[in-house]
C-alpha positions as CSV (number, residue, x, y, z in Angstrom):
1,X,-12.5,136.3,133.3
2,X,-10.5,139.3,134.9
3,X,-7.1,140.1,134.7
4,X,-5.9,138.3,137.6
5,X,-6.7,134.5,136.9
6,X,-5.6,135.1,133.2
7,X,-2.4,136.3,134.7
8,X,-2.4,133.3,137.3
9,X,-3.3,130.7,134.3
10,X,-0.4,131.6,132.4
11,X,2.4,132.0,135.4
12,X,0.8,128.2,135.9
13,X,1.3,127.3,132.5
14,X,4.5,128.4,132.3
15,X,5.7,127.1,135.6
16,X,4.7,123.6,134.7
17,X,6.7,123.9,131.3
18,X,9.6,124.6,133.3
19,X,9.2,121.8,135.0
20,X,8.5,119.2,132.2
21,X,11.7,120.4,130.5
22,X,13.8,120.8,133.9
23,X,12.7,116.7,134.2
24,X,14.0,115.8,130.7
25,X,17.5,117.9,131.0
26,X,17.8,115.9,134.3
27,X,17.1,112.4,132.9
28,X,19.7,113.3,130.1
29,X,22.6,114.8,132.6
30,X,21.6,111.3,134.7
31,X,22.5,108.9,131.5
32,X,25.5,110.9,130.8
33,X,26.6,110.7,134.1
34,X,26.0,107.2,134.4
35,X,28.2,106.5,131.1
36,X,31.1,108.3,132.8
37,X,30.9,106.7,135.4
38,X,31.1,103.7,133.6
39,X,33.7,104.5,131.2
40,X,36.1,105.4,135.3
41,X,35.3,101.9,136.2
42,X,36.2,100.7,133.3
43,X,39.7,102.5,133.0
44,X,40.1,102.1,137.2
45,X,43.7,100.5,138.1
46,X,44.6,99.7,141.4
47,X,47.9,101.5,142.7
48,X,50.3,101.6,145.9
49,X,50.9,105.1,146.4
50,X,52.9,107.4,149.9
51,X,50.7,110.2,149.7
52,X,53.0,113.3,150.1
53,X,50.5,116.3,150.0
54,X,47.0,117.2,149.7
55,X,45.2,120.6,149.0
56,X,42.6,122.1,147.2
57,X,43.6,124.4,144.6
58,X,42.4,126.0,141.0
59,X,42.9,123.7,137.9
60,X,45.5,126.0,136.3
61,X,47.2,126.1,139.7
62,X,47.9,122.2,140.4
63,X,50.5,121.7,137.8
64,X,48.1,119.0,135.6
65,X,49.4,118.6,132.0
66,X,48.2,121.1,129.3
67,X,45.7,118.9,128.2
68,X,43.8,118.4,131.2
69,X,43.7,122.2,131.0
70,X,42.6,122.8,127.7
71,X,39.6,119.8,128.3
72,X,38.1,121.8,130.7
73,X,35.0,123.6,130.5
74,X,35.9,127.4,130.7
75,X,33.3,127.6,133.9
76,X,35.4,125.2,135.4
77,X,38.7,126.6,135.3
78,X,38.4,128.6,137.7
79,X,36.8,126.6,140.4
80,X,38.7,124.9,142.8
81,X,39.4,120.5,143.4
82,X,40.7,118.2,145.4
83,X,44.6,118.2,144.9
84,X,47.0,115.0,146.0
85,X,50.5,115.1,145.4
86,X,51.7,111.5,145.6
87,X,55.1,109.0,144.6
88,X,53.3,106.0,142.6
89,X,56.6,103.8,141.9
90,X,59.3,106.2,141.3
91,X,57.1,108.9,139.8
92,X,56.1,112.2,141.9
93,X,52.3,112.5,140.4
94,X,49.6,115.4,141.0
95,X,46.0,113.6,141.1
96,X,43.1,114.8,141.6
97,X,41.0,113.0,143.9
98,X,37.0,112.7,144.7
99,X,35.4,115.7,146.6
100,X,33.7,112.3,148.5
101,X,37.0,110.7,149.8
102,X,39.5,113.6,149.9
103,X,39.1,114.2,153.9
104,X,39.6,109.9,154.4
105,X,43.4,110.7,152.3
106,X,45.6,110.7,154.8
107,X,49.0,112.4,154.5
108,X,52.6,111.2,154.3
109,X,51.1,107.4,154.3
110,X,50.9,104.8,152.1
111,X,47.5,103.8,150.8
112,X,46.1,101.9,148.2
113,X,44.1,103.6,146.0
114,X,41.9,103.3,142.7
115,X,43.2,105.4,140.2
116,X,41.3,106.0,136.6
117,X,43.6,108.2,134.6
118,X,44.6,111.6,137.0
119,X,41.6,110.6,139.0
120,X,41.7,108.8,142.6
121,X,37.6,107.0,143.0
122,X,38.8,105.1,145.9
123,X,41.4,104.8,148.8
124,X,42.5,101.8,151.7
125,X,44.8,101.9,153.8
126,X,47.4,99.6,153.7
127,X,47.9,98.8,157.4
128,X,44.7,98.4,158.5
129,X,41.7,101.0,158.2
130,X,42.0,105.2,157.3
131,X,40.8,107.0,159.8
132,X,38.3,109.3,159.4
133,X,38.2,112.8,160.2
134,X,36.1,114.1,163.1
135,X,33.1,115.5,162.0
136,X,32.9,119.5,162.1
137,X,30.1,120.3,164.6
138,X,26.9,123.0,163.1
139,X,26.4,126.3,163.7
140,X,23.9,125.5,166.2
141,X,25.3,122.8,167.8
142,X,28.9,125.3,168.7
143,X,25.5,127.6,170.7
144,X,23.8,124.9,172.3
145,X,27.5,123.5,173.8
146,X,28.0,127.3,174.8
């Protein structure tokens, strides 16, 4: 055998390693995933809140308590999340809401939402449905209205 096939044999064999392991990390970070997201449902409460405020902003910027900070990962601290400011009851709160449903949040309105701990999953409107956003048009779709 020459050179070149030994080399290709064991790039081969190492790519298809990668790949069996890169399948089992997945199916692990898919049951962990699916026990959080059972363990939200489970702790989900359904709450009238006027939504006073919504940005995205670092963890260590957003004003959660201590612990929040100090339970999340390093890599993490620094990254930025969905933000709502909002009066549940007589309290002023700072949630943080889904990446999915932050754009439906409208502001300075009342909503219902599903709150799990700090988290928002879900929101309604009260008085009838949110509306949603308009969609941001592509890249190529702005040069082919042009």
């Amino acid at each position: 055998m020459s050179n070149v096939t030994i080399v290709l044999l064991v790039i081969l064999i190492v790519l298809i390693i990668g790949c069996v392991v890169l399948y089992f990390l997945g199916k692990k970070a898919e049951k962990k995933q699916a026990d959080q997201q059972a363990q939200l449902e489970a702790a989900a409460q359904t709450v009238s809140m006027l939504v006073i405020d919504k940005k995205k902003l670092k963890i260590k910027d957003a004003g959660f308590p201590p612990i929040v900070l100090e339970n999340t990962p390093k890599y993490l601290r620094r990254s930025k999340v969905p933000v709502v400011k909002a009066k549940v009851g007589p309290k002023v709160m700072t949630l943080m809401c889904d990446a999915d449903i932050f754009p439906l949040v409208p502001v300075k309105k009342e909503v219902k939402a599903t709150v799990s701990g700090i988290y928002i999953t879900a929101v309604r409107g009260i008085r009838g449905p949110l509306e949603a956003p308009p969609k941001k048009k592509g890249f190529f779709a702005k040069l082919t209205g042009k």
